[in-house]
Backbone as CSV, one residue per row, in Angstrom:
resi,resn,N_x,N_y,N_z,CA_x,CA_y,CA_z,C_x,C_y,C_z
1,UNK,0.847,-1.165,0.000,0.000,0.000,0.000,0.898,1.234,0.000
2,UNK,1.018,2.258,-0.906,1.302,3.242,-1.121,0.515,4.034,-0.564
3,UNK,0.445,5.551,0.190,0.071,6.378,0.688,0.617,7.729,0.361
4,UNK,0.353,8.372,-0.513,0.939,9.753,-1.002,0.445,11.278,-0.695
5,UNK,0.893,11.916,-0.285,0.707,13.322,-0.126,-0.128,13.456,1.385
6,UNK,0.707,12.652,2.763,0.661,12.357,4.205,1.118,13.264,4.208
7,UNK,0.576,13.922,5.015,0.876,15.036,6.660,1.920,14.997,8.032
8,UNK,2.132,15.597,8.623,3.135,15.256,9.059,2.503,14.608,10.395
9,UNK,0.955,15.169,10.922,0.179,14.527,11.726,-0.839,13.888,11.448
10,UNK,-0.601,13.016,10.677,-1.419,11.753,10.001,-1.057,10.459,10.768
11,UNK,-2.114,9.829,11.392,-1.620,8.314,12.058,-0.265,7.786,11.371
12,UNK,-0.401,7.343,9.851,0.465,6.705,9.151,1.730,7.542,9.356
13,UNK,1.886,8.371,9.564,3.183,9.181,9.875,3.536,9.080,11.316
14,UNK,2.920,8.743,12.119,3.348,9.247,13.680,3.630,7.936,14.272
15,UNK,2.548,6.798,13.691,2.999,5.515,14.488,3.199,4.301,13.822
16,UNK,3.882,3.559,15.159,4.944,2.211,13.426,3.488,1.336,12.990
17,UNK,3.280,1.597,11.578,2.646,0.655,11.339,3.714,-0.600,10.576
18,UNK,3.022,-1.912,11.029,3.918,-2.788,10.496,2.703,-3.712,9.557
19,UNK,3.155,-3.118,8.320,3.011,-4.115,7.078,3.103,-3.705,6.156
20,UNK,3.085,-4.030,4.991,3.153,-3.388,3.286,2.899,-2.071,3.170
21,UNK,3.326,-1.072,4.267,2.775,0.078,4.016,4.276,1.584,3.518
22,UNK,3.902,2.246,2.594,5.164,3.437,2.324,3.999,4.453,2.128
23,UNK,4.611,5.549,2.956,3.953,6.644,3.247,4.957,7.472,1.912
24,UNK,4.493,8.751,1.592,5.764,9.163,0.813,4.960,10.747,1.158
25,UNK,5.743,11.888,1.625,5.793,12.729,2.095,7.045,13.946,1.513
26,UNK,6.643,14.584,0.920,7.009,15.829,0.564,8.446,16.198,1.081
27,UNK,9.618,16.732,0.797,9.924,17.598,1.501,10.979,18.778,0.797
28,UNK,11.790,19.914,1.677,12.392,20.486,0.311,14.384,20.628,1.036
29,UNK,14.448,20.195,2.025,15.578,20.406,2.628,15.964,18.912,3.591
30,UNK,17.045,18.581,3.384,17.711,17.595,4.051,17.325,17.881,5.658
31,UNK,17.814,18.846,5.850,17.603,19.245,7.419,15.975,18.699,7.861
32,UNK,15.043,19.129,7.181,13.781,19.264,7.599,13.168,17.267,7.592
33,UNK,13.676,16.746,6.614,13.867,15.121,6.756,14.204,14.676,8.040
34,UNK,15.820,15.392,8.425,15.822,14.882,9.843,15.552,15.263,10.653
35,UNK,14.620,16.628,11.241,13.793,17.204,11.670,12.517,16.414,11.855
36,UNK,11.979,15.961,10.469,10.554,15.264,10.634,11.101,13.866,11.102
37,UNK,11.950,13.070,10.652,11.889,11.926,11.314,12.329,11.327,12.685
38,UNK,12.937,12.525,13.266,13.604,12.323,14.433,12.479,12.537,15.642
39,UNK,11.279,13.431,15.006,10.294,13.722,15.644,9.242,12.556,16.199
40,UNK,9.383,11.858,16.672,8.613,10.401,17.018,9.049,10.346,18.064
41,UNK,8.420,9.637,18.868,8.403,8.886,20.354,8.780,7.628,19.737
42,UNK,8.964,6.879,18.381,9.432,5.536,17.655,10.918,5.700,17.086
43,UNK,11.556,4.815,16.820,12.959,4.881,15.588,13.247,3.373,15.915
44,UNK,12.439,2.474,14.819,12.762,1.110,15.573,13.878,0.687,14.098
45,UNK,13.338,1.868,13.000,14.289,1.666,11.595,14.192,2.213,10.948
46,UNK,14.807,2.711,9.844,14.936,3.736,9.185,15.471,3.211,7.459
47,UNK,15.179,3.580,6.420,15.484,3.662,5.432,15.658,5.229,4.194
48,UNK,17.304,5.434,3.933,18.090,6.042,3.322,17.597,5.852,1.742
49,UNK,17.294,6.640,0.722,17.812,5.766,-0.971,17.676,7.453,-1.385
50,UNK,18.981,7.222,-2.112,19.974,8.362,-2.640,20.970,7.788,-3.269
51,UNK,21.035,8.329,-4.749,22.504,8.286,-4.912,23.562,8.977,-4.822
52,UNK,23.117,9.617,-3.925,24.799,10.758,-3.147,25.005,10.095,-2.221
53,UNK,26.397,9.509,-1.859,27.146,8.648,-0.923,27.350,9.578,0.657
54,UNK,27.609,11.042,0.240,27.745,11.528,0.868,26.405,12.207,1.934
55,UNK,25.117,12.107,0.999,23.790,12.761,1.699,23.561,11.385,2.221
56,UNK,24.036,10.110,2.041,23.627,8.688,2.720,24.224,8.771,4.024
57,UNK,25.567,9.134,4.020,26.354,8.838,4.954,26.111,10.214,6.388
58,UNK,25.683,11.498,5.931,24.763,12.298,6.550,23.774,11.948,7.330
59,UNK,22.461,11.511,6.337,21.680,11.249,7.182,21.794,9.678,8.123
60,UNK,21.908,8.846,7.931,22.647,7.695,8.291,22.851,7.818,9.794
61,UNK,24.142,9.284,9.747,24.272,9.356,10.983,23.543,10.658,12.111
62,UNK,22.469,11.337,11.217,21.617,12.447,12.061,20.038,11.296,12.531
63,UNK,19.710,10.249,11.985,18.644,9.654,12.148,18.748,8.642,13.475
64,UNK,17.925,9.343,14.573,17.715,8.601,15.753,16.750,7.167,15.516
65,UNK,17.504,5.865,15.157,16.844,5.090,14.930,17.871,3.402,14.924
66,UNK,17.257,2.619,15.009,17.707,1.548,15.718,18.707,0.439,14.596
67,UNK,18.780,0.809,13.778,19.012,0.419,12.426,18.776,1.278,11.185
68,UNK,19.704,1.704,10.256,19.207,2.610,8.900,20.079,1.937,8.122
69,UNK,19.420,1.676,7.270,19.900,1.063,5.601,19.696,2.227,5.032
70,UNK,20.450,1.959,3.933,21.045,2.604,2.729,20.676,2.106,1.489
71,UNK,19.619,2.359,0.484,19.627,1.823,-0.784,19.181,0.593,-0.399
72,UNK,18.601,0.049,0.995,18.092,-1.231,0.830,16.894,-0.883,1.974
73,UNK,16.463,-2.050,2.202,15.998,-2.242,4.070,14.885,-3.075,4.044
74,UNK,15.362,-3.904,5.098,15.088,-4.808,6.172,15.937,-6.199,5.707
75,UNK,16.905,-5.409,5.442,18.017,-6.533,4.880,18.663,-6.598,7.039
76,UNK,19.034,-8.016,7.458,19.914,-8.709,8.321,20.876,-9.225,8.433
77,UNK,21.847,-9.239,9.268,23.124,-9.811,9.702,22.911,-10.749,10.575
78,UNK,23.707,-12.193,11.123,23.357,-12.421,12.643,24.444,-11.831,13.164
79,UNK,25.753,-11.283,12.479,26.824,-10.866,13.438,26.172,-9.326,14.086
80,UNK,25.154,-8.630,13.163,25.239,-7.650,13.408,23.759,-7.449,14.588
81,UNK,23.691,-6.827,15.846,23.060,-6.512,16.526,21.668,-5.718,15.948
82,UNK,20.530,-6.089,16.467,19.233,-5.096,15.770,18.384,-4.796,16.786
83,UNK,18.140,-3.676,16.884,17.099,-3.233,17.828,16.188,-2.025,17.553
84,UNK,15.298,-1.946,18.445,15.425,-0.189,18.705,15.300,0.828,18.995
85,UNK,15.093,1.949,18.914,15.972,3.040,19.825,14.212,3.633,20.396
86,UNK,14.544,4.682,21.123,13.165,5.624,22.085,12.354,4.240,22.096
87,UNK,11.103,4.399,21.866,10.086,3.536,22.358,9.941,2.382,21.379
88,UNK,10.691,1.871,20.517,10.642,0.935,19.360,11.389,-0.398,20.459
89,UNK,11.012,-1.608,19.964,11.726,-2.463,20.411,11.600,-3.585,21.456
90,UNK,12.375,-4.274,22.165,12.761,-4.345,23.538,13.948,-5.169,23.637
91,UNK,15.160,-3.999,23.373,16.654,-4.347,23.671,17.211,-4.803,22.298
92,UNK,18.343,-5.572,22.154,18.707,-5.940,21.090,18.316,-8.068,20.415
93,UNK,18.806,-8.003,19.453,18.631,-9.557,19.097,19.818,-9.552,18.074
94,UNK,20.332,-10.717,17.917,21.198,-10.898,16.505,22.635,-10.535,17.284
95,UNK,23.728,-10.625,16.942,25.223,-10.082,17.332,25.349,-10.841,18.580
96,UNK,26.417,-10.393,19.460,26.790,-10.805,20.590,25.704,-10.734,21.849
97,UNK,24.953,-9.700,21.540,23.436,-9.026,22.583,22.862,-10.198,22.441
98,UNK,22.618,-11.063,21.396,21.478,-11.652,21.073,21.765,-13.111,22.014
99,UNK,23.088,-13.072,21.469,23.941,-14.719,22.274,23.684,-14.794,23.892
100,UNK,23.783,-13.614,24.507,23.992,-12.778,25.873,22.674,-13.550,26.301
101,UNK,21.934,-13.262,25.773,19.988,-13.810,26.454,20.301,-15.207,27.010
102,UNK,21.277,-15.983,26.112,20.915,-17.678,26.278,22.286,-18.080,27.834
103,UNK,22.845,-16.641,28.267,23.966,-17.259,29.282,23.465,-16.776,30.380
């Protein structure tokens, strides 16, 4: 399900929905992206797609969120730890965190 021309206080914008859903939302400045997305009580994940390496590697690291892909997402590691961050989550799974539960 596609959802086009969302608000910035629209349910679909404010809380995680989990399933086939892409909101797609306007914007005209990098800043104001991480402005709107940092704005949540959620950041359980995040997805980047750009082909400037350098506006990837920017936002990447301004986005309060528990995981951010680049040009992909909901791609996994088991080496790599997943969680996530403010109210998303509960703790980590996958990586060394994940091993930690079973000792």
């Amino acid at each position: 399900t596609v959802l086009s021309n969302v608000s910035d206080d629209n349910i679909c914008a404010r809380e995680e929905i989990f399933g086939p859903v892409q909101t797609i939302i306007r914007f005209r400045t990098i800043e104001e992206v991480v402005d709107r997305a940092n704005d949540s009580a959620y950041g359980l994940a995040a997805g980047v797609f750009t082909r400037d390496l350098d506006t990837a590697l920017k936002l990447s690291t301004q986005l309060r969120a528990g995981s951010v892909w680049v040009n992909a997402y909901d791609l996994f590691f088991a080496q790599a730890p997943f969680g996530g961050y403010k109210e998303s989550g509960i703790g980590r799974e996958l990586g060394s965190y994940g091993l930690a539960q079973y000792s």
